[in-house]
C-alpha positions in Angstrom: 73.4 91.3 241.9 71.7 94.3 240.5 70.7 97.2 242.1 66.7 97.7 242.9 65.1 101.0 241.6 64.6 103.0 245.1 61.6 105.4 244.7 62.2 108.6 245.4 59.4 111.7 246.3 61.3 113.5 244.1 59.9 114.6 240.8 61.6 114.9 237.3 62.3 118.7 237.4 63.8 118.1 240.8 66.1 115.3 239.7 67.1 117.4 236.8 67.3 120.5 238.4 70.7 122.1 238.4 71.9 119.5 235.6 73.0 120.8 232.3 73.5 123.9 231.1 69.9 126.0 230.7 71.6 129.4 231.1 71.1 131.6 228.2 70.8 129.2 225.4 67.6 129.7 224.4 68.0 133.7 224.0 71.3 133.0 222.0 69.0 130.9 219.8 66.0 133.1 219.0 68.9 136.0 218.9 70.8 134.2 216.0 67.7 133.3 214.4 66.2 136.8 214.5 70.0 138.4 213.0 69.7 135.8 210.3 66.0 137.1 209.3 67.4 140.4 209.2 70.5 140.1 207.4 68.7 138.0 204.8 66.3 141.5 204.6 69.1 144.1 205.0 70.8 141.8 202.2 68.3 143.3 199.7 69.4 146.9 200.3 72.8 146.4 199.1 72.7 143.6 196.0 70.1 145.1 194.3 70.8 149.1 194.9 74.3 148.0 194.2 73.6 146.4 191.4 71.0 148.3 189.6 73.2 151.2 189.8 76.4 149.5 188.9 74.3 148.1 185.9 74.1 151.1 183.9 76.1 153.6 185.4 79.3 151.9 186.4 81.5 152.3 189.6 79.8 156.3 189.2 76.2 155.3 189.7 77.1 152.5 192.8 79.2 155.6 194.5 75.8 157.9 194.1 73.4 155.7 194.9 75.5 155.1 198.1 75.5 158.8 198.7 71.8 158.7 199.6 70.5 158.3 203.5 68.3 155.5 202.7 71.0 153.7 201.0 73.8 154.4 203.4 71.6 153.3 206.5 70.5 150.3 205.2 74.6 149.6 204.3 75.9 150.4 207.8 72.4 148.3 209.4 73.6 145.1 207.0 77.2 145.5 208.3 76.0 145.8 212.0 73.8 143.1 212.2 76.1 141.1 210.1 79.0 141.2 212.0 77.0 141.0 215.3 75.8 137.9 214.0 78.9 136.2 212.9 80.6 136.8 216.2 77.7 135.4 217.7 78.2 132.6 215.8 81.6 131.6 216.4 81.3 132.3 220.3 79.1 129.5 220.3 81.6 127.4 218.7 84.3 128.2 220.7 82.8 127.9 223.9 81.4 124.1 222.7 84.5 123.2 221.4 87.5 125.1 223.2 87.7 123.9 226.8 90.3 124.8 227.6 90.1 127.9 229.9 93.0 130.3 228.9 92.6 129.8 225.1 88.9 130.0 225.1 88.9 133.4 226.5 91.7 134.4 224.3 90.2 133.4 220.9 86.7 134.8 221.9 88.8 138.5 222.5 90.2 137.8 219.3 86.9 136.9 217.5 85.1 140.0 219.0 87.9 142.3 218.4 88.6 141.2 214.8 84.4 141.6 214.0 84.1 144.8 215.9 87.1 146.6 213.9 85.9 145.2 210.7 82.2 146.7 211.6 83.9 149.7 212.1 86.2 150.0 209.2 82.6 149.4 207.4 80.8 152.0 208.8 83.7 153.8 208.4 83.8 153.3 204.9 80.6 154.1 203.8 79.7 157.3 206.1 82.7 158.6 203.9 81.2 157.6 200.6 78.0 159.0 201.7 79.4 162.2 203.0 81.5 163.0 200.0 84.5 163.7 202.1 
């Protein structure tokens, strides 16, 4: 015997209401989209001030063409937004595909502390080739 359709007075946002997840997903989704579209124009800043320098003065031109503001800005921005957007990237794997509780929380610490140290042994990095010191 099967079971007759019972109509309801509810409608299909109400049914579905509270289902799912609908949180932030579709911010994390424009966010990674927009850190893409600026890493792929930060990119620019480094391959080909890096290498036009490198070209024809060596490791010697690459260090001064770091040594300029423009240069160095557009470095540490590419390394920010970089970063930023890699973690990003992985916290969304690990919270679809880590469930359990404990080790989820534990491997997006690691994740976030492991990008944020490398972000700042970057900046690190090239404020002192900038600043000579």
């Amino acid at each position: 015997m099967t079971k007759k359709n019972v109509t309801t007075f509810r409608s299909t946002l109400g049914r579905v209401r509270g289902l799912g997840s609908a949180k932030s997903g579709t911010h994390e989704w424009y966010m990674m989209r927009l850190t893409a579209l600026a890493i792929v124009l930060l990119a620019s800043c480094p391959v080909f001030g890096l290498f036009a320098y490198a070209a024809h003065d060596g490791r010697e031109g690459a260090l001064h063409w770091l040594k300029s503001p423009f240069a160095a800005t557009g470095i540490i921005l590419f390394l920010i937004v970089g970063f930023h957007h890699a973690a990003a990237g992985l916290q969304v794997i690990i919270e679809d595909y880590v469930h359990c509780k404990c080790a989820k929380s534990a491997a997006l610490f690691f994740v976030k502390s492991f990008f944020a140290l490398f972000a700042v042994l970057g900046i690190v990095a090239t404020l002192k080739i900038a600043l000579g010191v």
